[in-house]
C-alpha positions as CSV (number, residue, x, y, z in Angstrom):
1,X,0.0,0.0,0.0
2,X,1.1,3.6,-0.7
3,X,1.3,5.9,2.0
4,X,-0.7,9.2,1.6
5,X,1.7,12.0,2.5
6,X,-0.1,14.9,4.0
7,X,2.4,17.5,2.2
8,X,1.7,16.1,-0.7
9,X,-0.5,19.5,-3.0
10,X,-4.5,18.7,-1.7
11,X,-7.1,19.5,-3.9
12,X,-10.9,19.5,-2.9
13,X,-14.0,17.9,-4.1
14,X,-17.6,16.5,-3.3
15,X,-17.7,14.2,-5.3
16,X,-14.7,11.9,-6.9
17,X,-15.2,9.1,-9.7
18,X,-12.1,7.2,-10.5
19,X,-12.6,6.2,-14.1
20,X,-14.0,7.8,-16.9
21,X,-15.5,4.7,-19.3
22,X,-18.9,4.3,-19.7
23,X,-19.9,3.9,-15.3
24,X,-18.2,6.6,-14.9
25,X,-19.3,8.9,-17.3
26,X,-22.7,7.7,-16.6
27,X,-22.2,8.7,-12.4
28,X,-21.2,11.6,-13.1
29,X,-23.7,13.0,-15.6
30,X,-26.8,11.6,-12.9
31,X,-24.7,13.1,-10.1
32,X,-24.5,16.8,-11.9
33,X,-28.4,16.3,-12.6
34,X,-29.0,15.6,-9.0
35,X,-27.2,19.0,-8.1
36,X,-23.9,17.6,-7.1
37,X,-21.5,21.0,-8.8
38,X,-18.4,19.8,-7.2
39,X,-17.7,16.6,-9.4
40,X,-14.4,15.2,-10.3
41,X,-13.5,12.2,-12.8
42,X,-9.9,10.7,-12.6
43,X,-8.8,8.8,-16.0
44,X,-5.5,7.3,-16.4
45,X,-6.1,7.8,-20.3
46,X,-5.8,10.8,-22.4
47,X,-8.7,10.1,-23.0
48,X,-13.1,9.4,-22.2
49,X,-14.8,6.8,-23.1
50,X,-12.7,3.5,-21.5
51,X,-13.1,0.1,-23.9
52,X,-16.1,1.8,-25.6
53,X,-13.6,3.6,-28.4
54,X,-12.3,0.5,-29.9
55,X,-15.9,-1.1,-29.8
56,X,-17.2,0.0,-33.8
57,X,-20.0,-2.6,-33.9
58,X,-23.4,-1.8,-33.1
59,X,-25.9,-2.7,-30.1
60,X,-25.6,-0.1,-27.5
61,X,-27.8,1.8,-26.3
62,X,-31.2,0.3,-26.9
63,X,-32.5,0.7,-23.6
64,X,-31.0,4.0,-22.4
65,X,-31.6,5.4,-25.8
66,X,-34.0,3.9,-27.2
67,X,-31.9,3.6,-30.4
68,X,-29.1,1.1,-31.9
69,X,-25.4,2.8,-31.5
70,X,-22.2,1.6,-31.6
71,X,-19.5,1.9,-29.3
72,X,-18.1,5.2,-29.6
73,X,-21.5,6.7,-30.4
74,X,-22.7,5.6,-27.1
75,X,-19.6,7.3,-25.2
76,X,-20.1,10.4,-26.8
77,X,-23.4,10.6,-26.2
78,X,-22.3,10.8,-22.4
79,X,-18.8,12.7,-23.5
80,X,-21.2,15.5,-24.6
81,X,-23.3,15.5,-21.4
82,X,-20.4,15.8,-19.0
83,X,-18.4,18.5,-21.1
84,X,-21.8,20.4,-20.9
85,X,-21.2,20.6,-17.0
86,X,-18.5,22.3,-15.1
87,X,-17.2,18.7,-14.0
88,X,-13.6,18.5,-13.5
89,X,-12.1,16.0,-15.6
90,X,-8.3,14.9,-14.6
91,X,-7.2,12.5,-17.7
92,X,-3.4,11.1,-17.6
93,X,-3.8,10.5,-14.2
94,X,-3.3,7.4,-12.3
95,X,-5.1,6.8,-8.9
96,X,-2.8,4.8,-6.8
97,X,-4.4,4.2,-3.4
98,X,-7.4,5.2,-1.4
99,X,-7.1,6.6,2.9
100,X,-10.1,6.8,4.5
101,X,-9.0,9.8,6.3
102,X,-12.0,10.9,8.6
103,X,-15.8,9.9,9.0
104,X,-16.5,12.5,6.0
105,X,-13.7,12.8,4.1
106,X,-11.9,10.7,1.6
107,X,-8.1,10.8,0.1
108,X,-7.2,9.6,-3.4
109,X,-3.6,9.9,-4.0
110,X,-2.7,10.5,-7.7
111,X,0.0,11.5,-10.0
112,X,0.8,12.7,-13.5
113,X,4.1,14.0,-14.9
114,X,2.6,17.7,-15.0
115,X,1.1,17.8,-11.4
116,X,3.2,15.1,-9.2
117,X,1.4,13.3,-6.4
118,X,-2.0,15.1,-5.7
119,X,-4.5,14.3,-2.8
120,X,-8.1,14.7,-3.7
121,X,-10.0,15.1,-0.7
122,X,-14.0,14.0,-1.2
123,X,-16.8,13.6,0.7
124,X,-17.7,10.4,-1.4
125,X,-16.3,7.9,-4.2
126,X,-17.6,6.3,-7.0
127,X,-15.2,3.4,-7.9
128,X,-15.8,2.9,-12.0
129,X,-12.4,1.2,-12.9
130,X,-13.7,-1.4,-15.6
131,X,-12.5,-5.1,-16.2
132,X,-9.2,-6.5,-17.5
133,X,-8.9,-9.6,-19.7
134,X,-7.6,-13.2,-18.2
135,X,-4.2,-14.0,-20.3
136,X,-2.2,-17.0,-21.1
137,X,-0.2,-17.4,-17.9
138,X,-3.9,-17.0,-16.1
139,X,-5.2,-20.2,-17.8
140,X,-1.9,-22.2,-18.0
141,X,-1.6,-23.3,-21.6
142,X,1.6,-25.1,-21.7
143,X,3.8,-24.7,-24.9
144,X,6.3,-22.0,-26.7
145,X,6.0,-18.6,-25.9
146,X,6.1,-17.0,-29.7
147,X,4.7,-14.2,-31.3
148,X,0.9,-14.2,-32.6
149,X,-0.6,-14.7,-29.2
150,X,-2.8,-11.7,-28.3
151,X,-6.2,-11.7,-25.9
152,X,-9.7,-10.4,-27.5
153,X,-9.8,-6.9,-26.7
154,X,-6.1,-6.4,-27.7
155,X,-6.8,-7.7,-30.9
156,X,-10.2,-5.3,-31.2
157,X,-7.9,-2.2,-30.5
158,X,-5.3,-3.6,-32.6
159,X,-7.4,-3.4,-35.8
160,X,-10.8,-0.6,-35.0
161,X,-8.0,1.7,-33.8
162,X,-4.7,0.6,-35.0
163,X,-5.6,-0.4,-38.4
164,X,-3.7,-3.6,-38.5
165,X,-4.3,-7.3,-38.8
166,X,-2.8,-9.7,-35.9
167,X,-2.4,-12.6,-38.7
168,X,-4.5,-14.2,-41.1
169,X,-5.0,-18.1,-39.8
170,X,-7.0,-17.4,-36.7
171,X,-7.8,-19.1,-34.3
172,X,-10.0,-18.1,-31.3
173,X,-10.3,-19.8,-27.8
174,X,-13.3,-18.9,-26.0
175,X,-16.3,-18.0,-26.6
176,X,-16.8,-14.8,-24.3
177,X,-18.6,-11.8,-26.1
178,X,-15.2,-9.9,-27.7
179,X,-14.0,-13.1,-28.9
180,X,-17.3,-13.6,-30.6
181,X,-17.3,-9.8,-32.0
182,X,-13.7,-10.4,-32.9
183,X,-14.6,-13.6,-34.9
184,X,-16.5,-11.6,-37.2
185,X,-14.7,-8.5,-37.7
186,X,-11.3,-10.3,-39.0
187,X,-13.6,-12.7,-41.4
188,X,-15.0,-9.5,-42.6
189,X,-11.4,-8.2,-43.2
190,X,-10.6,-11.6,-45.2
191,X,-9.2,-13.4,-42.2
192,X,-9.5,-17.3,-41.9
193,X,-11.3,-18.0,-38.7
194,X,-10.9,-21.9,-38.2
195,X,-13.5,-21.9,-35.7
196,X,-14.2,-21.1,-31.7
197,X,-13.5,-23.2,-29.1
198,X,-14.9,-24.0,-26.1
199,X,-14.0,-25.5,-22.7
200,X,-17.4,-25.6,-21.7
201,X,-20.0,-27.5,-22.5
202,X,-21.8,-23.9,-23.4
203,X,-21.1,-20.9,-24.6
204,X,-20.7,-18.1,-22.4
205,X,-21.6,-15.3,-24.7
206,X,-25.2,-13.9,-25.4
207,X,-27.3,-15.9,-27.7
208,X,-27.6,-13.0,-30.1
209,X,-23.9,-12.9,-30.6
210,X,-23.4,-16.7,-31.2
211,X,-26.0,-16.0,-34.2
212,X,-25.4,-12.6,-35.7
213,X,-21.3,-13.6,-35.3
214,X,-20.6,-16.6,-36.1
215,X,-24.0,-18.5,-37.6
216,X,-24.7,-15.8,-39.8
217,X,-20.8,-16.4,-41.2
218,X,-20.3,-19.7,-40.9
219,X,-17.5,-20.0,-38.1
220,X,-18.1,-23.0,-36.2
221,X,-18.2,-23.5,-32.8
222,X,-16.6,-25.9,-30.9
223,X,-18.0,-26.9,-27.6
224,X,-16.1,-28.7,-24.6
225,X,-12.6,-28.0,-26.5
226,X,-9.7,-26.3,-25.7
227,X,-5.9,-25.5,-26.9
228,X,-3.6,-28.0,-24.9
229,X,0.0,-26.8,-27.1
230,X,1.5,-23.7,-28.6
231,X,4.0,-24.2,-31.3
232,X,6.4,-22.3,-32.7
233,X,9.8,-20.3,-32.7
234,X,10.0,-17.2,-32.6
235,X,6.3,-16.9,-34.0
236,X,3.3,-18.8,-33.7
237,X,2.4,-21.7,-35.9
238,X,-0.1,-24.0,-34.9
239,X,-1.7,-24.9,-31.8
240,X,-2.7,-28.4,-30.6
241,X,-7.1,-29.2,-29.8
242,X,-8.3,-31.5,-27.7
243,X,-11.9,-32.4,-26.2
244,X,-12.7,-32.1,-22.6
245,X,-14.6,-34.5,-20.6
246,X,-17.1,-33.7,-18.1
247,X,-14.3,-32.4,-15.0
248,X,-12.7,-30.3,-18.2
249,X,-9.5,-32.1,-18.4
250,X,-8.0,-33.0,-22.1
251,X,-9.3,-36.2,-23.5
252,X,-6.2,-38.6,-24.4
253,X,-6.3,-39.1,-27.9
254,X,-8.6,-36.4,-29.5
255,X,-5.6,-34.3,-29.9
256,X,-5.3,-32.5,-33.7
257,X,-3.3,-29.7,-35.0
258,X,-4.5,-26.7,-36.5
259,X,-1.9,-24.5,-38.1
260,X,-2.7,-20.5,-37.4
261,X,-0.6,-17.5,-36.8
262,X,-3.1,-16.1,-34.3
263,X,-4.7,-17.4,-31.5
264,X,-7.3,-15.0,-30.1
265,X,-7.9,-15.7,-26.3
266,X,-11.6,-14.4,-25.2
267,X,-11.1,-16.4,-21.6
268,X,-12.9,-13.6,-19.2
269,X,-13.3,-10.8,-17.9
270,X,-12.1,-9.5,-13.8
271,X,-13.1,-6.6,-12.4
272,X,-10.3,-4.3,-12.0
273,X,-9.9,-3.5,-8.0
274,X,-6.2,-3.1,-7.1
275,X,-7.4,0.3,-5.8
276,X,-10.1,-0.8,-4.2
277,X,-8.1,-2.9,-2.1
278,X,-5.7,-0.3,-1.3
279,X,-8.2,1.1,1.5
280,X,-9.1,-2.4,2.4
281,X,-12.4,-2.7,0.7
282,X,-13.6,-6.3,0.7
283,X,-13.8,-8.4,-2.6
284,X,-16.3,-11.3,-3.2
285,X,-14.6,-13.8,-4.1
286,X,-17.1,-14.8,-6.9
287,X,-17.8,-11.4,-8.9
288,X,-14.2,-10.6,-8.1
289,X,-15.4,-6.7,-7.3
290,X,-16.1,-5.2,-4.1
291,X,-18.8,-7.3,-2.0
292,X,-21.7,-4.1,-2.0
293,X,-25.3,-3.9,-0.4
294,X,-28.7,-2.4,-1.5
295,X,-27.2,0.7,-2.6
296,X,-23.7,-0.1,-4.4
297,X,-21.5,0.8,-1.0
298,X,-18.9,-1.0,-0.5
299,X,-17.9,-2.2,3.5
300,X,-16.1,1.5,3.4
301,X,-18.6,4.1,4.4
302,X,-18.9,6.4,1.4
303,X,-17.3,4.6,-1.2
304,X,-19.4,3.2,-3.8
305,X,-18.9,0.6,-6.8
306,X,-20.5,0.4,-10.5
307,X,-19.8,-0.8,-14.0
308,X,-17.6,-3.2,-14.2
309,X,-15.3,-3.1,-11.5
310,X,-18.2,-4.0,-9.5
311,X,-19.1,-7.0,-11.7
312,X,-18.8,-8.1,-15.4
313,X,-21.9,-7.2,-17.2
314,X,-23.3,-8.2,-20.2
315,X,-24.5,-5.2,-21.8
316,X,-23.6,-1.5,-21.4
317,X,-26.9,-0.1,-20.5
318,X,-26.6,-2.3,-17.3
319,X,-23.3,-0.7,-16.5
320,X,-25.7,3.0,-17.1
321,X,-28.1,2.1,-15.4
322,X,-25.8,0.9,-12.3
323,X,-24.0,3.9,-12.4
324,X,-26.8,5.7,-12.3
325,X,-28.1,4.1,-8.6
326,X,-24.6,4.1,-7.5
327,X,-24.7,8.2,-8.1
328,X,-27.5,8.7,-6.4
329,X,-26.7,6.8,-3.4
330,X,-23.5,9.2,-2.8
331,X,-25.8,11.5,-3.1
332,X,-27.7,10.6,-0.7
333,X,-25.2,9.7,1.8
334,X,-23.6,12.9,1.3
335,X,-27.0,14.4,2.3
336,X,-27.3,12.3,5.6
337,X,-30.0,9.8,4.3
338,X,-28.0,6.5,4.0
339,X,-26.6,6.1,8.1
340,X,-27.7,2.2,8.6
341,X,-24.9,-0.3,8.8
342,X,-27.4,-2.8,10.8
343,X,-27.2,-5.7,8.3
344,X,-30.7,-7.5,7.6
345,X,-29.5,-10.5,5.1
346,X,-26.9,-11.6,3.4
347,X,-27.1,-13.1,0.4
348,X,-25.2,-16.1,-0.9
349,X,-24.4,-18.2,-4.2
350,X,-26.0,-21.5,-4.0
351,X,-26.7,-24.3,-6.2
352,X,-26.5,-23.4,-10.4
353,X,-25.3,-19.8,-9.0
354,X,-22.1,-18.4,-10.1
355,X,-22.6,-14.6,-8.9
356,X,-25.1,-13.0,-6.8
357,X,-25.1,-9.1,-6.4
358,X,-25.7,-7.4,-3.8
359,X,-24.2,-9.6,-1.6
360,X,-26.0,-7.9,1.4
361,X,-29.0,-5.8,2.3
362,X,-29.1,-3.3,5.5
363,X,-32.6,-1.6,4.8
364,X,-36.1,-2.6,4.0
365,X,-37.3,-1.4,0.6
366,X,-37.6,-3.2,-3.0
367,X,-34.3,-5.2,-3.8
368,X,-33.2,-5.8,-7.0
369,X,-30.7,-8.7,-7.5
370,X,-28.0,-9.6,-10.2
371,X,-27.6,-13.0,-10.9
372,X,-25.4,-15.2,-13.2
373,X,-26.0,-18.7,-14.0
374,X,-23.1,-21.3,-13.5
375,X,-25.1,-23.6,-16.2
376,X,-27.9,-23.2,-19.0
377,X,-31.3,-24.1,-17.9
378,X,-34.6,-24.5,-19.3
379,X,-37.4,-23.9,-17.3
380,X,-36.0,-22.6,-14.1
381,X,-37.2,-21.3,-10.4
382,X,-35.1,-18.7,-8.7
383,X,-35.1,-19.9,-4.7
384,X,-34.5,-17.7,-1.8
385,X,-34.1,-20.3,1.2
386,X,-32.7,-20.9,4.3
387,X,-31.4,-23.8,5.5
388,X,-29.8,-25.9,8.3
389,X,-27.9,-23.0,10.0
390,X,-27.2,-23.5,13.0
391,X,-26.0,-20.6,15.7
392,X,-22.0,-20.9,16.0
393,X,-21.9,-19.3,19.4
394,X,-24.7,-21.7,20.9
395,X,-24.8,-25.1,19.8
396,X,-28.5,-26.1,21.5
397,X,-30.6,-27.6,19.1
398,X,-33.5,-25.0,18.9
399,X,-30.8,-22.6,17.5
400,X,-31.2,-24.9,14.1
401,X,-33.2,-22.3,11.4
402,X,-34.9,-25.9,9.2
403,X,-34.8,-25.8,5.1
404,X,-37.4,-23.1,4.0
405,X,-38.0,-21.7,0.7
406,X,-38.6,-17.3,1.5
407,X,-39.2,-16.5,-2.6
408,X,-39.1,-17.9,-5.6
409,X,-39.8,-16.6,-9.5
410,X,-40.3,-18.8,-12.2
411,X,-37.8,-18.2,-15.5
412,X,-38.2,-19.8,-18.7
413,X,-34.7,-19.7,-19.7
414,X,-30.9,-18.9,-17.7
415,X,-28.3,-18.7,-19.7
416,X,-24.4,-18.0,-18.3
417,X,-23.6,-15.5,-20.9
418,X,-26.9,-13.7,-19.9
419,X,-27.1,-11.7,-16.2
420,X,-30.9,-11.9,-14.7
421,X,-32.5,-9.7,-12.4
422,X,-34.6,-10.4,-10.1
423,X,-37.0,-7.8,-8.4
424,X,-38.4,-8.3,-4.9
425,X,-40.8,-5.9,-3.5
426,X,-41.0,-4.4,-0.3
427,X,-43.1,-6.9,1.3
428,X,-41.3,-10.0,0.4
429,X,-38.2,-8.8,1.0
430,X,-39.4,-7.7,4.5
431,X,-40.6,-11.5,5.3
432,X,-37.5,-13.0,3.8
433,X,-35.4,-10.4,6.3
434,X,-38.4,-11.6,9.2
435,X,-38.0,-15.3,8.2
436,X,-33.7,-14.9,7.9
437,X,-33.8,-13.2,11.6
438,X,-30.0,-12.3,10.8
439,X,-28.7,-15.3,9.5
440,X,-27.1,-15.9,6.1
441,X,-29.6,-17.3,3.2
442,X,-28.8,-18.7,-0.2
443,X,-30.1,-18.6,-3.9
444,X,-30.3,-21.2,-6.1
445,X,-32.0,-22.4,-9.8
446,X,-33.0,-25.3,-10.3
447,X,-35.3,-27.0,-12.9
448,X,-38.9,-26.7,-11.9
């Protein structure tokens, strides 16, 4: 951790967002429009926008806009908003840790080469650092280490921005939603694609995506596979296939070569929260962002979480929309009306449940709940239950809380690729918190 010097040159502000993509931009346009005047976003880039830029296809902003945009349509459309304000935007700078420094006041330490090491001093925070990509050395793939390996998004920079090819053999592993995009953009730029492939038994992009990318141009997809070999010197030149079986390890003897140049790795997405951690914010270990409640604050009174960082979203309206609650809760807490830290429920992944957000809930009110699927399902019930629980500081056997189902909801189809939310009103949630009486419950999906 960096230590905030107090000598360091102070600057002052209401309101601080780290990050100027899509969450941030988003925060701070709702936050000016709620009267905040004292905003400030810190970028590390020279410029807005964050991943949206390099994004040229189309599909945002059907909800927020009620129109089809692409990428850096959508950021501008924000861009504009924000330069309308008098928001203080801070580009070039990095944010390198976070001091909570009194009940009301919060310290960012930043630097760029023209200013040195600055503190910003807000009343609240609005965490909006994005995602990075998983890499090679993140998934192990034993083999050479040449040339022509490149992850999804570098490759999308590399030719919407850049203006160059990565190769011309292809060959993509993963089947995450850049990957996908990716798949079609270098066939339309008279790239061979040899195919996608899979270590699941699903893919884990949207639905629309595996159509309108690779069914529409005839790029296969190859489920429960993955690359087990890089070869090459110097650059790449083939990679070695094999099937899966149902524990995901390489099936002995379905091993065949595909010669490529390029191997395109769409393997995930993780929140990006080295800051957060820097003032001790807690991370769920499933979403990988900060664990949140009801109204996008982290365990740090006054810091909040959105986009991204928070959790890997499927679409960039959700990230808006996010951002959008997460500005008006510091606005709200700046104001006094968010002071209850007496936790109700907490909420954990169960069965078929890979990510459940928030993770916990200190007021009575409607919830609404992110949740991603571990598997595809057909014909599913959402369940809010408790079970056998049993008091760890008294072992008597009338401290035992038995199995009980608090909500459920009906849903026709989960799919991985696809987050669901799930709204509670006021009323259930209140008998789920009655029924809970402080202890931790679970979600799960199962076939009806």
């Amino acid at each position: 951790m960096i230590l905030i010097d107090k000598e360091h040159t102070n600057k002052e502000c209401s309101l601080a967002i780290v990050g100027g993509g899509p969450a941030g931009l988003s925060a701070a346009a709702r936050a000016w429009e709620l009267g905040i005047k004292d905003i400030m976003i810190i970028e590390r880039e020279p410029y807005l926008g964050g991943i949206l830029p390099q994004c040229i296809h189309s599909g945002f902003g059907t909800r927020i806009f009620n129109e089809e945009l692409t990428g850096p349509e959508y950021a501008q459309r924000f861009i504009d908003l924000v330069k309308k304000t008098k928001i203080k935007i801070i580009k070039n700078t990095f944010a390198l840790s976070i001091d909570k420094a009194s009940k009301r006041k919060i310290r960012i330490l930043t630097t760029n080469k023209y200013e040195g090491l600055v503190n910003i001093n807000a009343k609240s925070l609005v965490l909006a650092t994005g995602c990075r990509e998983r890499t090679r050395g993140q998934i192990l793939i034993p083999g050479n280490r040449p040339a022509g390996v490149f992850t999804a998004g570098f490759i999308q920079r590399l030719v919407n921005i850049e203006g160059y090819l990565p190769g011309k053999k292809i060959v993509i592993l993963g089947s995450g939603d850049i990957g996908l995009i990716m798949a079609r953009r270098l066939k339309l730029e008279g790239c061979d694609v040899q195919g996608v492939f899979e270590l699941m038994p699903f893919s884990t992009g949207l639905k629309r995506n595996i159509v309108q990318c690779l069914d529409d141009y005839d790029i296969p997809l190859y489920l429960s596979h993955t690359v087990t070999k890089i070869e090459g010197r110097g650059s790449l030149s083939s990679v070695i296939i094999s099937r899966v079986d149902n524990k995901l390890k390489p099936i002995k003897g379905t091993e065949r070569k595909i010669k490529c140049d390029t191997l395109l790795l769409s393997v995930g997405l993780i929140p990006e929260n080295e800051l957060a951690k820097t003032a001790g914010i807690l991370i769920d270990a499933n979403t990988q962002g900060p664990e949140v409640d009801e109204n996008f604050q982290t365990n740090i009174d006054g810091i909040f979480s959105c986009g991204n960082s928070l959790f890997v979203n499927d679409l960039v309206d959700n990230v808006t929309d996010d951002a959008f609650l997460a500005a008006e809760k510091a606005f709200a807490y700046m104001n006094g009306k968010i002071i209850s830290r007496n936790i109700l429920v907490r909420i954990l992944p169960g069965e078929n449940i890979a990510q459940i957000i928030p993770q916990k809930i200190y007021s009575l009110g409607n919830v609404s709940l992110w949740v991603r699927a571990k598997i595809p399902l057909k014909n599913a019930v959402f369940e809010i239950f408790t079970e056998n629980i049993r008091d760890g500081f008294d072992k008597k056997p009338d401290n035992i809380i038995e199995n009980k189902i608090l909500f459920s909801k009906k849903l026709r189809f989960v799919f991985p690729g696809e987050l669901i939310k799930i709204n509670i009103a006021k009323d259930d949630f209140k008998d789920i918190a009655d029924a809970a009486n402080g202890f931790d419950i679970k979600a799960l999906l199962r076939i009806k």
